[in-house]
Wavefront OBJ file of the C-alpha trace (Angstrom):
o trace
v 3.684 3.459 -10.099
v 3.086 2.485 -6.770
v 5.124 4.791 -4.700
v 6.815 8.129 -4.978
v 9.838 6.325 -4.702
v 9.424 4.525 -8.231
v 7.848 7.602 -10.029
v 11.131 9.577 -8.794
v 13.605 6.996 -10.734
v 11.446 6.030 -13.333
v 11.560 9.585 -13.964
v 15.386 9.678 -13.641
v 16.086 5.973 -15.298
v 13.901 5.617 -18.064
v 15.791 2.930 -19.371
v 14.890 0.285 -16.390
v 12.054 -1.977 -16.598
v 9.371 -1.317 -14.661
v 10.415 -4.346 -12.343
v 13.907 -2.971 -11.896
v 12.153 0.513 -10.559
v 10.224 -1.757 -8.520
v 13.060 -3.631 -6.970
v 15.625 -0.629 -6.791
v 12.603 1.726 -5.046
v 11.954 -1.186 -2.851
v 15.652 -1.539 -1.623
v 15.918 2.409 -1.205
v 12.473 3.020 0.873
v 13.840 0.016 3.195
v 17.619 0.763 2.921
v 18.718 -2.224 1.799
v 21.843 -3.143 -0.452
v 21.277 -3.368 -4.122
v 24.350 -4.883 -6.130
v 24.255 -2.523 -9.410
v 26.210 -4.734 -12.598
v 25.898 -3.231 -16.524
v 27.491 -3.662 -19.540
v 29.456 -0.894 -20.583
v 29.289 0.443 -24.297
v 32.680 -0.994 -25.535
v 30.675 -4.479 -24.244
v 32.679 -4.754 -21.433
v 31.113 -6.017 -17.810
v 30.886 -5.017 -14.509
v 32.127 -6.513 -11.266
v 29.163 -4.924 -9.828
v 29.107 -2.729 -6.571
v 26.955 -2.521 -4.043
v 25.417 0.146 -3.033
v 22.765 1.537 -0.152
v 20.767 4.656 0.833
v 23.462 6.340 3.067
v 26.556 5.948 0.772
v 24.152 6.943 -2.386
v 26.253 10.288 -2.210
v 24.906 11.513 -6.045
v 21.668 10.615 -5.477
v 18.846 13.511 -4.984
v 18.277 13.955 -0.931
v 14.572 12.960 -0.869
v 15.546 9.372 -1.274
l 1 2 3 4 5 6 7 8 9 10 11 12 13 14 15 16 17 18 19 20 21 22 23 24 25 26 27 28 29 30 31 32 33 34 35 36 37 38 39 40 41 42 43 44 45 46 47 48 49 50 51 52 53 54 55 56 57 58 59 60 61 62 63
């Protein structure tokens, strides 16, 4: 990992690729948007929502 950033939601998301750690701890350490879309276990899809930093409510403090 190259930053505390990505060992903190690798730790949390071990289910992302290592690229999506990369891209999501690069968006949080420079608060920038990051549209989130999934597909839902009954294979339904997202909309998506964006989301930043500030409005991460849920999310642990340190990031």
């Amino acid at each position: 990992m190259d930053s505390d950033t990505e060992e903190i939601i690798a730790g949390h998301a071990s289910q992302l690729s290592l690229t999506d750690v990369r891209e999501l701890a690069h968006a949080i350490n420079d608060d920038q948007a990051v549209t989130i879309e999934y597909v839902a276990a009954s294979g339904s899809r997202t909309d998506g929502c964006q989301v930043r930093r500030n409005s991460m409510a849920s999310w642990p403090a340190y990031l």
